[in-house]
Backbone as ProteinMPNN parsed JSONL, in Angstrom:
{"seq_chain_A": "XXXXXXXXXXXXXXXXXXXXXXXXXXXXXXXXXXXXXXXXXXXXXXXXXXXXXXXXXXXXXXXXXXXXXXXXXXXXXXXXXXXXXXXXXXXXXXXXXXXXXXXXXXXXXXXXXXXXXXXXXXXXXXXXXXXXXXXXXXXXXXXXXXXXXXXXXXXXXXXXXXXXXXXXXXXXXXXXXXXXXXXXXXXXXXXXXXXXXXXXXXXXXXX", "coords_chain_A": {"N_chain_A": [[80.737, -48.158, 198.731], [78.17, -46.972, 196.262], [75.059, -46.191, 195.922], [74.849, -47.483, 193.404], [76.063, -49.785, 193.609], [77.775, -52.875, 194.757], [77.336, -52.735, 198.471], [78.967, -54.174, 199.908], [81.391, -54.425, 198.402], [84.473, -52.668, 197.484], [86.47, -49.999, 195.4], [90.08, -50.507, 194.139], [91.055, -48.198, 193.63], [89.4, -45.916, 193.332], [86.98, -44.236, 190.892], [86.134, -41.632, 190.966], [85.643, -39.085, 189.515], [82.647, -37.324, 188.485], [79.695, -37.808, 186.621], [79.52, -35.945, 183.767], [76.606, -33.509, 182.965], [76.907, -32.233, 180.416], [78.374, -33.491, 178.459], [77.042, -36.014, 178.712], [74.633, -34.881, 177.708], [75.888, -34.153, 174.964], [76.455, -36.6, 174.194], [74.117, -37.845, 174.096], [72.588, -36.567, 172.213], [74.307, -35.711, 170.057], [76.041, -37.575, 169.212], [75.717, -40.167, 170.016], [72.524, -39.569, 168.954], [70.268, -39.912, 169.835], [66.594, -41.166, 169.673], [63.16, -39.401, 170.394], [61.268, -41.028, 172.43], [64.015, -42.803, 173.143], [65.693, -40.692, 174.824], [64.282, -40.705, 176.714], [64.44, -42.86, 178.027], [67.41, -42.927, 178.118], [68.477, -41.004, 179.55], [67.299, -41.846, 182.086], [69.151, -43.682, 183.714], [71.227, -41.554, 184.402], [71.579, -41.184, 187.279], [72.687, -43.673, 187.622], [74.967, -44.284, 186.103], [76.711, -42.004, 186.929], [76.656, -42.747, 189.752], [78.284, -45.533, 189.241], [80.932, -44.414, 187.71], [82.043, -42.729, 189.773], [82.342, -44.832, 191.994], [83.218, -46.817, 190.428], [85.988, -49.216, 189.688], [89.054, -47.76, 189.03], [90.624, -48.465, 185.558], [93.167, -49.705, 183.445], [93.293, -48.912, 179.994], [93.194, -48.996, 176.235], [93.595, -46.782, 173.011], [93.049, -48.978, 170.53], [92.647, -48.512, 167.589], [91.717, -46.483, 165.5], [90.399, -45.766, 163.577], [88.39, -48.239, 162.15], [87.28, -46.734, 165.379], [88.602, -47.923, 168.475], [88.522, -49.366, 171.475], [90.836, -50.975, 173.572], [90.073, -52.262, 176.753], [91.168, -53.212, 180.1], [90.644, -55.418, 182.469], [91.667, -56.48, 186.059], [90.619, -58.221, 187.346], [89.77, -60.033, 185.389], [91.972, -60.391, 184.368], [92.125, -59.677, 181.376], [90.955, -58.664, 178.672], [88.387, -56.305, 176.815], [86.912, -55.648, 174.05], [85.987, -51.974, 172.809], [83.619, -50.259, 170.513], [83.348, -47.43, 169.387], [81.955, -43.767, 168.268], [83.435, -42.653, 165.497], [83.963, -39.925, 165.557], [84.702, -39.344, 167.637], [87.427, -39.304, 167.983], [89.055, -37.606, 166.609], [87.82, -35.242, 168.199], [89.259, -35.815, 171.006], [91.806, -35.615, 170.644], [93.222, -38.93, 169.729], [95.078, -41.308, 169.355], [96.33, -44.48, 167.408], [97.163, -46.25, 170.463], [96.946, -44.521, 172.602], [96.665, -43.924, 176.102], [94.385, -44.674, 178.429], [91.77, -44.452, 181.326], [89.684, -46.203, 182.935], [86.361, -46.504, 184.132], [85.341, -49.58, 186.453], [82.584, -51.642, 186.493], [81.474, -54.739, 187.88], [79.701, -57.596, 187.523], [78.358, -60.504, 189.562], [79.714, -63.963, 189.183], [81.38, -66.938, 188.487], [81.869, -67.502, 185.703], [83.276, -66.491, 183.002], [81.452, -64.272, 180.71], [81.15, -64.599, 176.955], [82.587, -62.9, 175.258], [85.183, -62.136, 176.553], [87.887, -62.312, 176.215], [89.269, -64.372, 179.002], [92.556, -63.981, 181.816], [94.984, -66.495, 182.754], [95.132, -65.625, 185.338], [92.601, -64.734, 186.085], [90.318, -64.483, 188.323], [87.93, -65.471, 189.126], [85.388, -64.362, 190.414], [83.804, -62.912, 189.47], [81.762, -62.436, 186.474], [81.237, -60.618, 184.298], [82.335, -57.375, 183.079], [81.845, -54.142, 183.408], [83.145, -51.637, 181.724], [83.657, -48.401, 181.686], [84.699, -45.696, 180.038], [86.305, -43.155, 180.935], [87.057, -40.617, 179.97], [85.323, -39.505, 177.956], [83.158, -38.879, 179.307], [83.4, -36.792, 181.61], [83.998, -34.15, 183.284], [86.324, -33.518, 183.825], [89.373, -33.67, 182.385], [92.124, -33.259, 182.551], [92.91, -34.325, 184.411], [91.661, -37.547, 184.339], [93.406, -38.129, 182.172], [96.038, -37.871, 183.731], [95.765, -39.688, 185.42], [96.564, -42.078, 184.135], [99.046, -42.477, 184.965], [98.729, -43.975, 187.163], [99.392, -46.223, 187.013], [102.244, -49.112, 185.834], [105.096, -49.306, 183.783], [105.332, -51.523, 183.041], [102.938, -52.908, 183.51], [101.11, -51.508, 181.321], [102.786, -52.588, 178.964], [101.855, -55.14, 179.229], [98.903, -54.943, 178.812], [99.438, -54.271, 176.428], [99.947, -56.553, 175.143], [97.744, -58.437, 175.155], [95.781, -57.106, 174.048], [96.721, -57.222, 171.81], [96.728, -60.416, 170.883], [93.911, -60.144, 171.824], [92.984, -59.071, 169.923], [93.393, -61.185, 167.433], [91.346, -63.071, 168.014], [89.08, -63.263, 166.829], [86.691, -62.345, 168.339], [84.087, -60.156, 168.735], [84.134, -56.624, 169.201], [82.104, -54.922, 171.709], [79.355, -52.505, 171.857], [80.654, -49.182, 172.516], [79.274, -47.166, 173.931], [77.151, -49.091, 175.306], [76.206, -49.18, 177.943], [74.707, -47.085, 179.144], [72.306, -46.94, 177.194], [71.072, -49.117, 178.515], [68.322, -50.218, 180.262], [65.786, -50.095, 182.679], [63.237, -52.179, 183.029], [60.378, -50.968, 184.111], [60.592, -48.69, 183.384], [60.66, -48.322, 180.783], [58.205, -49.104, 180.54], [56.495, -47.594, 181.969], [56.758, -45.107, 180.583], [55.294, -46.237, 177.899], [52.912, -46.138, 178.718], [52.545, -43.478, 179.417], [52.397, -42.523, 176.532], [50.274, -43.786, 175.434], [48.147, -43.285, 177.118], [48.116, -40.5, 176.357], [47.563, -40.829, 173.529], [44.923, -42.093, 173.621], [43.329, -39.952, 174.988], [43.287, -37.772, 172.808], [42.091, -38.947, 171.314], [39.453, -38.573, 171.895], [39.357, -36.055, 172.054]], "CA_chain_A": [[80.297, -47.966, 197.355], [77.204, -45.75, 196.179], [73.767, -46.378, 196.0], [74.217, -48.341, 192.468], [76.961, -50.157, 193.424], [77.286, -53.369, 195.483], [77.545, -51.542, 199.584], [80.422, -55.584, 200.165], [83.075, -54.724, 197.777], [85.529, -51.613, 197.088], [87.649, -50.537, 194.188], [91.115, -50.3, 195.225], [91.675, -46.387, 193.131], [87.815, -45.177, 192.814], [87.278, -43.041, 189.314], [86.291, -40.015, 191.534], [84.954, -38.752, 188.386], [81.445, -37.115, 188.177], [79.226, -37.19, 184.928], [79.015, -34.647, 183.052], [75.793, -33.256, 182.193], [77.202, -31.79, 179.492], [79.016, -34.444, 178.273], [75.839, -36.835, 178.812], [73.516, -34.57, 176.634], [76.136, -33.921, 173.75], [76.853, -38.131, 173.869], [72.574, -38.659, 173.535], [72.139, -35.769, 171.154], [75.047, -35.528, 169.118], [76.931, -38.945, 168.813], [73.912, -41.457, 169.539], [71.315, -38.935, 168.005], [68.677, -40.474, 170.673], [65.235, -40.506, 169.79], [62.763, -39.13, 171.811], [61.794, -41.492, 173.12], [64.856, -42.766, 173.38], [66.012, -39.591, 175.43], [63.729, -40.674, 178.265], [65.28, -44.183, 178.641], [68.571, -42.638, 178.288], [68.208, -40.099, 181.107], [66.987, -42.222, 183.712], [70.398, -43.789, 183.34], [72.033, -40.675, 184.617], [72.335, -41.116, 188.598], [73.265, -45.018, 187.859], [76.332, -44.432, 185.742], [77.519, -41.21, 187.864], [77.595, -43.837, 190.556], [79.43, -45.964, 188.573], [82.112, -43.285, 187.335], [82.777, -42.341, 190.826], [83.053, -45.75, 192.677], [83.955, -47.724, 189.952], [87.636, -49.345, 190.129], [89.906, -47.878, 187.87], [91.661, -49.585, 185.239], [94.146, -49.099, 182.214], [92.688, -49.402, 178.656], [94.466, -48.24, 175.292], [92.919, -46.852, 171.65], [93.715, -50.172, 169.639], [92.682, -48.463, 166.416], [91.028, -45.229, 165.143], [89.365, -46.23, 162.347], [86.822, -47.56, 163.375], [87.799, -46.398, 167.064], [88.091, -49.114, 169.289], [89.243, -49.067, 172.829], [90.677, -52.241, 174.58], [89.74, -52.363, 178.201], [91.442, -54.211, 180.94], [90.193, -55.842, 184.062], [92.757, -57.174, 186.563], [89.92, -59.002, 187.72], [89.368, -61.145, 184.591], [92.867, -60.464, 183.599], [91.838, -59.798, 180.426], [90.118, -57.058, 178.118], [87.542, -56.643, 176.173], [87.358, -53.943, 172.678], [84.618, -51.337, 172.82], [83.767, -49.295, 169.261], [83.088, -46.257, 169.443], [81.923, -43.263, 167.095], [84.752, -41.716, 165.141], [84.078, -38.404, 165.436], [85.239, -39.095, 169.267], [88.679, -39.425, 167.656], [89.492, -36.112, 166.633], [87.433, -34.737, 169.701], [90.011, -35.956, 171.773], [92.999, -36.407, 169.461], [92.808, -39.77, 170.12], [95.564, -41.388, 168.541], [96.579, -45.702, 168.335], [98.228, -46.446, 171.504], [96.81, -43.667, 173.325], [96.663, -44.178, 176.972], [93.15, -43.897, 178.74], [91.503, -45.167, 181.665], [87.752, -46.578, 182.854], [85.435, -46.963, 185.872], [85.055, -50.516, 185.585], [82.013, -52.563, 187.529], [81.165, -55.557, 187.693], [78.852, -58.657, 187.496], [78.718, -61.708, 189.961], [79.459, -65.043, 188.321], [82.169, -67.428, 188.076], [82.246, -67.761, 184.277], [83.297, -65.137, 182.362], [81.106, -63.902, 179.356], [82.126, -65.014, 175.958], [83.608, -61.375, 174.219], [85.957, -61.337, 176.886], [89.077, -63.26, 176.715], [90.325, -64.135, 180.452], [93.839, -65.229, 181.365], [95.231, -67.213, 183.951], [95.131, -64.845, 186.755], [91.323, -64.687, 186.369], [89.897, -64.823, 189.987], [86.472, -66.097, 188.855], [84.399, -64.048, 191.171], [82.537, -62.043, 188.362], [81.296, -63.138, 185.303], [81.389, -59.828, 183.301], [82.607, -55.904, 184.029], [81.402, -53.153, 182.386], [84.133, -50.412, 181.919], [83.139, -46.554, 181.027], [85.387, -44.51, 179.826], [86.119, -41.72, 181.963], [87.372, -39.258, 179.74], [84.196, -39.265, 177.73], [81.859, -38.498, 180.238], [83.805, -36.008, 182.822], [84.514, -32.914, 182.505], [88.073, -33.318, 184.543], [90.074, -34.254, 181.128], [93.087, -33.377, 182.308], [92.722, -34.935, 185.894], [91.623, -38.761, 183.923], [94.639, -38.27, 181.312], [97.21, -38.054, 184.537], [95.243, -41.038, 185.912], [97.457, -43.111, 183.674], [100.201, -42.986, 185.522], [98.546, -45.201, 187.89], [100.381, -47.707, 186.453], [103.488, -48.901, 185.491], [105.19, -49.606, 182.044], [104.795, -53.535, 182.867], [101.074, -53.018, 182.991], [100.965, -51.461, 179.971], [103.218, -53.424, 178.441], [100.665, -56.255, 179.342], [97.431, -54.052, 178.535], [99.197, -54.045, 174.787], [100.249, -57.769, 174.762], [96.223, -58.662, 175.566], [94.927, -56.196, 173.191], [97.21, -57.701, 169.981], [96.03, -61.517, 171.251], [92.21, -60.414, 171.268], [92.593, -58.74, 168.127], [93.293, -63.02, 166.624], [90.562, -64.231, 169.115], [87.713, -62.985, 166.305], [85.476, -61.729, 169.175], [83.555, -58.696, 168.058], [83.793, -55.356, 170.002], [81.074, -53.945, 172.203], [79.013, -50.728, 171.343], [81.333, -48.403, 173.585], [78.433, -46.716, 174.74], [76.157, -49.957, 175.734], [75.289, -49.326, 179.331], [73.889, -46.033, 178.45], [71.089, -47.347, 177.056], [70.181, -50.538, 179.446], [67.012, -49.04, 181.13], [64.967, -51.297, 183.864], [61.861, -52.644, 181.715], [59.45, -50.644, 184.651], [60.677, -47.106, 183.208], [60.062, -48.245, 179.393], [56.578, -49.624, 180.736], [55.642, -45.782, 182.167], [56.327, -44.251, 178.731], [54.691, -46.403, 177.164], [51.134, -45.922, 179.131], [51.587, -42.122, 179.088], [51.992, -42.444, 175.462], [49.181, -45.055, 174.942], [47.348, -42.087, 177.653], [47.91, -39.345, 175.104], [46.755, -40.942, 172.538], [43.134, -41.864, 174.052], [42.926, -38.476, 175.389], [43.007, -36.992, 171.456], [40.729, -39.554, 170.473], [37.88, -38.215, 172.731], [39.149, -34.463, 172.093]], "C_chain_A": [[79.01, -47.128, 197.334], [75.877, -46.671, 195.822], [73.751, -47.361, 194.695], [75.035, -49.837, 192.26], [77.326, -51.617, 194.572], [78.488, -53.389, 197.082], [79.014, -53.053, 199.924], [81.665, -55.251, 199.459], [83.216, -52.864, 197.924], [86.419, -51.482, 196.068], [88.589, -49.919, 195.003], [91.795, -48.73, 194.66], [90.123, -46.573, 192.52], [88.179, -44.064, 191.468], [87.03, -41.853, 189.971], [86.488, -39.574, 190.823], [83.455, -38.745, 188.519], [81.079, -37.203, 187.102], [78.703, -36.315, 184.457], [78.283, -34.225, 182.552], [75.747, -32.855, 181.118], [77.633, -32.821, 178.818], [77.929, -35.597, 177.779], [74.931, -36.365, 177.533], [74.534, -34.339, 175.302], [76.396, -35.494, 173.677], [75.706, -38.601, 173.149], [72.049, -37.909, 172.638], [72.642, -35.655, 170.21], [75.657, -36.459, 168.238], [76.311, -39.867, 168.664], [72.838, -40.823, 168.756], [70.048, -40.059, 168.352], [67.776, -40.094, 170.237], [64.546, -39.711, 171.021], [62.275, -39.808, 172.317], [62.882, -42.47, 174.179], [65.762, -41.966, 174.568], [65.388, -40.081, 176.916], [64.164, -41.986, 178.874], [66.117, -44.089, 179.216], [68.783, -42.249, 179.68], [67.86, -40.705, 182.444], [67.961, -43.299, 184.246], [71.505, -42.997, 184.193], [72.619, -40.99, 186.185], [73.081, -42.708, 188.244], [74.852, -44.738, 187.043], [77.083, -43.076, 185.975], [78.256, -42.244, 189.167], [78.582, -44.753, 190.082], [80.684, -45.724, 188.725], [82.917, -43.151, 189.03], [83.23, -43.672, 191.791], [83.182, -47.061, 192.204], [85.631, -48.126, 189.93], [88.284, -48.566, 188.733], [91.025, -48.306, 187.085], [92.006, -48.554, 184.067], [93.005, -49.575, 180.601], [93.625, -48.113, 177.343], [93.359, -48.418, 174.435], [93.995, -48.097, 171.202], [93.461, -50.054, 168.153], [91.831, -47.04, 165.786], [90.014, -45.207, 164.063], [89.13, -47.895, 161.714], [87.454, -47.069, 164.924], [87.358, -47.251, 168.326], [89.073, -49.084, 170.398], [89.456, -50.724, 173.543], [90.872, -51.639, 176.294], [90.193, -52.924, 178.751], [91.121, -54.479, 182.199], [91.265, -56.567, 184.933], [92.243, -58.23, 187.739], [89.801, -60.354, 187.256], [91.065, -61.354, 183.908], [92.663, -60.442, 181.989], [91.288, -58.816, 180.252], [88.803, -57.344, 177.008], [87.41, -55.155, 175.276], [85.749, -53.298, 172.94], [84.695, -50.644, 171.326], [82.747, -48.311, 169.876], [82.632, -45.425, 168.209], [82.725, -42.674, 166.561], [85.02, -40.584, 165.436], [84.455, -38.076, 166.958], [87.268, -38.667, 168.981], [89.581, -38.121, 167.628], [88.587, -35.084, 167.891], [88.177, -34.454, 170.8], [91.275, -36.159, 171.483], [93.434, -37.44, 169.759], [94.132, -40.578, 169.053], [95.939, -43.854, 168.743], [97.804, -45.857, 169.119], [97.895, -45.351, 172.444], [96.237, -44.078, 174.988], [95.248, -43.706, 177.753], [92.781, -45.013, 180.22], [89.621, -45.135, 181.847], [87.531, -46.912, 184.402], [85.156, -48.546, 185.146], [84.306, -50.938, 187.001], [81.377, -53.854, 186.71], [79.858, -56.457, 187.846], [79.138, -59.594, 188.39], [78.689, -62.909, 189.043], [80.955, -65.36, 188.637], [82.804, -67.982, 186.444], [82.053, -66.632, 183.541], [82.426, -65.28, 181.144], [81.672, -64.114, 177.908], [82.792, -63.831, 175.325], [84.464, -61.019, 175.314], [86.924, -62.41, 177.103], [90.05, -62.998, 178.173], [91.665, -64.65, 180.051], [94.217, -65.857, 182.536], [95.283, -66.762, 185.57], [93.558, -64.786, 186.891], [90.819, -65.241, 187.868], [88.624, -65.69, 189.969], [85.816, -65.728, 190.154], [83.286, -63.139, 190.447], [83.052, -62.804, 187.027], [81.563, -62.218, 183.879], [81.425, -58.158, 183.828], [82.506, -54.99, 182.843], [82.261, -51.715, 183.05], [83.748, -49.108, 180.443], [84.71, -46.042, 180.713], [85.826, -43.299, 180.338], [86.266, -40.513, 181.213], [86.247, -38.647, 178.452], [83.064, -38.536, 178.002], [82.199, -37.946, 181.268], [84.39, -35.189, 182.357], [86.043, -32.374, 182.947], [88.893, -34.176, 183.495], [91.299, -34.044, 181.284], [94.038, -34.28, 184.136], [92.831, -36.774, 184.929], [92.876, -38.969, 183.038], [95.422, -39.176, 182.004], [96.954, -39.329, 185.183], [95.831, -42.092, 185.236], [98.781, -43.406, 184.264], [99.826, -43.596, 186.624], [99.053, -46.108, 187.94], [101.033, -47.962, 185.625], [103.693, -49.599, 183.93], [104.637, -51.201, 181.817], [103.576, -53.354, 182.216], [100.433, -52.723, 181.575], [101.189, -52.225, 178.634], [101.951, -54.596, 178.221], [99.196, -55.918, 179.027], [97.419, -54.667, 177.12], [99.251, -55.432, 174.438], [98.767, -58.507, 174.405], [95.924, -58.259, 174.397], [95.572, -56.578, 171.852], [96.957, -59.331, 170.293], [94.579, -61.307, 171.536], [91.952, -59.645, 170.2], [92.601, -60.055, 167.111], [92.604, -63.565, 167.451], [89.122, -64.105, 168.077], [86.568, -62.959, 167.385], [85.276, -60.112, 168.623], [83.605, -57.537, 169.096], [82.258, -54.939, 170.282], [80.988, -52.768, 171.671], [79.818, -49.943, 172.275], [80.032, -47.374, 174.632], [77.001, -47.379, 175.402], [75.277, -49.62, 176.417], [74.547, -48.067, 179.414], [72.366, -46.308, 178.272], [70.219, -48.437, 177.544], [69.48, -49.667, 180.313], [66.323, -50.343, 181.429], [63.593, -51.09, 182.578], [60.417, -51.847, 183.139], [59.812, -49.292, 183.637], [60.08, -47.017, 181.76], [58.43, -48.448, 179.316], [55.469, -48.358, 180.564], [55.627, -45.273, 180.875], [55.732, -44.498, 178.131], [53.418, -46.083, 177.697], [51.196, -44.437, 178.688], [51.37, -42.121, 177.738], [50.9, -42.906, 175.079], [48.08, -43.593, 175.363], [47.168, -41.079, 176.455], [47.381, -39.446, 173.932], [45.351, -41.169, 172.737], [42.851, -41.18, 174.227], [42.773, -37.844, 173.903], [41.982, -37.536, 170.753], [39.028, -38.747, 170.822], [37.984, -36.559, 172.641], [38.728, -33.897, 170.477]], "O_chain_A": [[78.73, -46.554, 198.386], [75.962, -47.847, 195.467], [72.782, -48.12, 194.667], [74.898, -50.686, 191.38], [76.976, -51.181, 195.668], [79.667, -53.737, 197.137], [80.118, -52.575, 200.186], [82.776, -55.666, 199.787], [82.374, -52.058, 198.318], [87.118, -52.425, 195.698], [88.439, -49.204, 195.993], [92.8, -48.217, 195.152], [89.787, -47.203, 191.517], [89.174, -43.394, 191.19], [87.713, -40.901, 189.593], [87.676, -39.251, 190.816], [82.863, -39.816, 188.651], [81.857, -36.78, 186.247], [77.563, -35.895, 184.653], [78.567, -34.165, 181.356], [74.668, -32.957, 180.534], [76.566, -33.216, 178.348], [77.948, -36.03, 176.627], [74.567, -37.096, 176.611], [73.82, -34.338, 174.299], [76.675, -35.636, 172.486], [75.722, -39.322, 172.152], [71.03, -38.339, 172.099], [71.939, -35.476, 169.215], [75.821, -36.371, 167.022], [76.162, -40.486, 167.61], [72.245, -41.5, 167.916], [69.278, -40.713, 167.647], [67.623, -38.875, 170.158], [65.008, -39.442, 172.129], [62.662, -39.564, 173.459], [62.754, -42.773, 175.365], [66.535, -42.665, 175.224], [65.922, -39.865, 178.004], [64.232, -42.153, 180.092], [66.293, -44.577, 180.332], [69.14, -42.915, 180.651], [68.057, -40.238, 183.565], [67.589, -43.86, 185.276], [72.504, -43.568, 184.631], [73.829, -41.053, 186.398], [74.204, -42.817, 188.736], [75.853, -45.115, 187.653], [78.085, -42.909, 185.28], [79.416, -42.486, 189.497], [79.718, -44.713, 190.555], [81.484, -46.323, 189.443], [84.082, -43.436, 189.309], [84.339, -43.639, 192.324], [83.251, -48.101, 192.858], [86.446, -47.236, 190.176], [87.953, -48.85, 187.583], [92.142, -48.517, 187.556], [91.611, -47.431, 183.754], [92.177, -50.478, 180.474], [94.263, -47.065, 177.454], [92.489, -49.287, 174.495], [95.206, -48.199, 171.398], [93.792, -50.958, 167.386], [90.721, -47.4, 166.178], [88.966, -44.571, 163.944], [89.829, -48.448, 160.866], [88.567, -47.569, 165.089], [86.296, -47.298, 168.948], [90.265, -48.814, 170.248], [88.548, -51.465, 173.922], [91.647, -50.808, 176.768], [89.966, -54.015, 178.229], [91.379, -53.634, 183.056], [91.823, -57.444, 184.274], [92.877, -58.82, 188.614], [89.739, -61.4, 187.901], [91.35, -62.26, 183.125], [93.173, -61.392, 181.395], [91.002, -58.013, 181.14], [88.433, -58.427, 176.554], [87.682, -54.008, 175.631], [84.704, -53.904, 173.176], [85.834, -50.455, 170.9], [81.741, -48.424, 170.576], [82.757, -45.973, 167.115], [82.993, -41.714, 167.284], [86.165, -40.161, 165.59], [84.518, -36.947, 167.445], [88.037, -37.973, 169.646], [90.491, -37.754, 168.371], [89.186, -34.087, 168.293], [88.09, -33.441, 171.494], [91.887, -36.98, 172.167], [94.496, -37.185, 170.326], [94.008, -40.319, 167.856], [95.816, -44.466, 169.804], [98.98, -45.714, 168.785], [98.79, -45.237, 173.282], [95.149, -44.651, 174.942], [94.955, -42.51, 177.74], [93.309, -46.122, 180.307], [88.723, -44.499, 181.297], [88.179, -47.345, 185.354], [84.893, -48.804, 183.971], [84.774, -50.818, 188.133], [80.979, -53.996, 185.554], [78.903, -55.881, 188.368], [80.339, -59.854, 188.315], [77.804, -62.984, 188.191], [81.739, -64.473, 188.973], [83.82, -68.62, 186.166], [81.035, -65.95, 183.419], [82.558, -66.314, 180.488], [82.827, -63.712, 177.764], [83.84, -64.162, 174.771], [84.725, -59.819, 175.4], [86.831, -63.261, 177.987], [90.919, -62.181, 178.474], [92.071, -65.243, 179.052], [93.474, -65.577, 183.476], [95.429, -67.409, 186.606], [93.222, -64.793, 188.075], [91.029, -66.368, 188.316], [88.414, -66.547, 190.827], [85.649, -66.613, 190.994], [82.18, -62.797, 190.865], [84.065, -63.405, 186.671], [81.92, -62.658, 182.786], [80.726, -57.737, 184.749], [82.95, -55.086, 181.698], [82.183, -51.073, 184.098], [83.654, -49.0, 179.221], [85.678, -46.208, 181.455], [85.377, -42.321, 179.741], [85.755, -39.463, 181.601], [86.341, -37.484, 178.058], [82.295, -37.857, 177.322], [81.528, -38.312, 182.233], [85.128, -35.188, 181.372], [86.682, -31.37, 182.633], [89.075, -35.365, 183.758], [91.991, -34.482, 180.366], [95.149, -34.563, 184.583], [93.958, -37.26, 184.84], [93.425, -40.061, 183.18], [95.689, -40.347, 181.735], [97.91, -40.041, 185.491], [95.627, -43.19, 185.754], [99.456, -44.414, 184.058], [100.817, -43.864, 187.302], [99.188, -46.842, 188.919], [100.867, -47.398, 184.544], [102.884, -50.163, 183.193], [103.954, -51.792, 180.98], [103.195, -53.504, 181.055], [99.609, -53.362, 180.921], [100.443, -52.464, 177.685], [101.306, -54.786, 177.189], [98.374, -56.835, 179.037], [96.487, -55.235, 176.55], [98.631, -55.715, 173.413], [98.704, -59.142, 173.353], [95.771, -59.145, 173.557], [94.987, -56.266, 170.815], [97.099, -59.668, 169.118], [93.911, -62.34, 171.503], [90.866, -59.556, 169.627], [91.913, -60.023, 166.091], [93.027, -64.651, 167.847], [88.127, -64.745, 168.418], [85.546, -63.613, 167.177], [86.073, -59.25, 168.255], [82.823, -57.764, 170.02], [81.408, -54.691, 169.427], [81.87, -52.065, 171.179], [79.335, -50.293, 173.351], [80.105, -47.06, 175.82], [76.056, -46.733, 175.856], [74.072, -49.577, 176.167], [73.455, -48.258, 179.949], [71.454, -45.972, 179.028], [69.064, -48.69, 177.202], [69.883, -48.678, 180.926], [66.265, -51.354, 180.729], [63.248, -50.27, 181.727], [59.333, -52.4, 182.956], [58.78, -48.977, 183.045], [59.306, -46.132, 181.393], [57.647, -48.112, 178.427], [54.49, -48.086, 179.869], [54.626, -45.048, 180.195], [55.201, -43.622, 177.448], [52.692, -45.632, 176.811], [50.376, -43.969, 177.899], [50.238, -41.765, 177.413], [50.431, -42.268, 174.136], [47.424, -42.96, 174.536], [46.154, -40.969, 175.766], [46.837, -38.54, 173.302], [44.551, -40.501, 172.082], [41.717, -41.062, 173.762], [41.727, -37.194, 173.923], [41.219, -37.031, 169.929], [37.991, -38.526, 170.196], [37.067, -35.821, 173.003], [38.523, -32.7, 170.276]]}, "name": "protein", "num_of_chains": 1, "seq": "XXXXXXXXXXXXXXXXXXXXXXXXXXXXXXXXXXXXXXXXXXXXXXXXXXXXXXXXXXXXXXXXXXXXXXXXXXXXXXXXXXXXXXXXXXXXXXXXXXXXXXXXXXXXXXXXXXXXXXXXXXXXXXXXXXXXXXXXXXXXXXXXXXXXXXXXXXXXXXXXXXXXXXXXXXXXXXXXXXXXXXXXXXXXXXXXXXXXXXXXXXXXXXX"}
């Protein structure tokens, strides 16, 4: 696994998917409309969810609705999925339609008890607690490489992706922001900004 990733486990089909700088700055400029400083949280972000992307496992996940645009996710870890929302304007971006076939780098959390927004099911292994699955075709600029990545797996699976995804649509659990992990930034990096800022401002006082 990669430097963000933990060096004991393996996924068994890596996303081998880079992130797209491009991709990255039209997600924090265009779609989130990051502050600034916002922007500097974001960014330091960037090598951790490249690692991710590339030696996260990949799994199946399906649009479950377009408006609003919500993606169910599946783990074959937790057996189970969990809905992300998204911003619309991803929809027509990608003609994005419901039922559209997609997959995700998905990593995980240690824990034996799963998180409450994610309904497990009986196959649940209980060795993680909670798995945070990206999107791949979001954030890489190989869009027609992640597409074909659906045929990873077979109609069953799907089949079972959609069965999941219309049983946690009657579980009233709320969808994740689709672009969460994005913005989780270590509380040392928000610390630095804040001094130079605090810095810049004493420095004008005395100029």
């Amino acid at each position: 696994m990669g430097s963000y990733t933990d060096p004991n486990t393996y996924a068994e089909n890596a996303g081998n998917v880079s992130l797209s700088e491009t991709k990255f700055a039209q997600v924090r400029d265009d779609i989130l409309k990051v502050s600034f400083l916002g922007k500097s949280q974001y960014n330091s972000n960037f090598e951790r969810i490249n690692d991710f992307m590339l030696n996260g496992d990949t799994q199946p996940a399906v649009v479950y609705s377009v408006n609003p645009l919500i993606i169910s996710a599946y783990s074959d870890e937790m057996d189970g999925v969990v809905f992300l929302e998204f911003p619309d304007q991803l929809t027509e971006m990608y003609n994005l339609q419901k039922g559209t076939r997609l997959v995700t780098s998905n990593v995980y959390k240690y824990g034996n008890k799963a998180v409450k927004d994610i309904k497990v099911g009986a196959g649940y292994l209980k060795r993680y607690s909670d798995f945070t699955p990206i999107v791949q075709l979001f954030l890489t600029d190989r869009e027609n490489y992640v597409r074909r990545r659906t045929m990873l797996f077979g109609e069953e699976v799907w089949d079972m992706v959609n069965r999941l995804t219309e049983e946690y649509s009657r579980s009233g659990k709320k969808a994740r922001k689709g672009f969460y992990y994005l913005t989780t930034v270590n509380a040392t990096v928000v610390f630095g900004i804040l001094c130079i800022i605090a810095g810049i401002g004493i420095a004008m006082l005395y100029n």
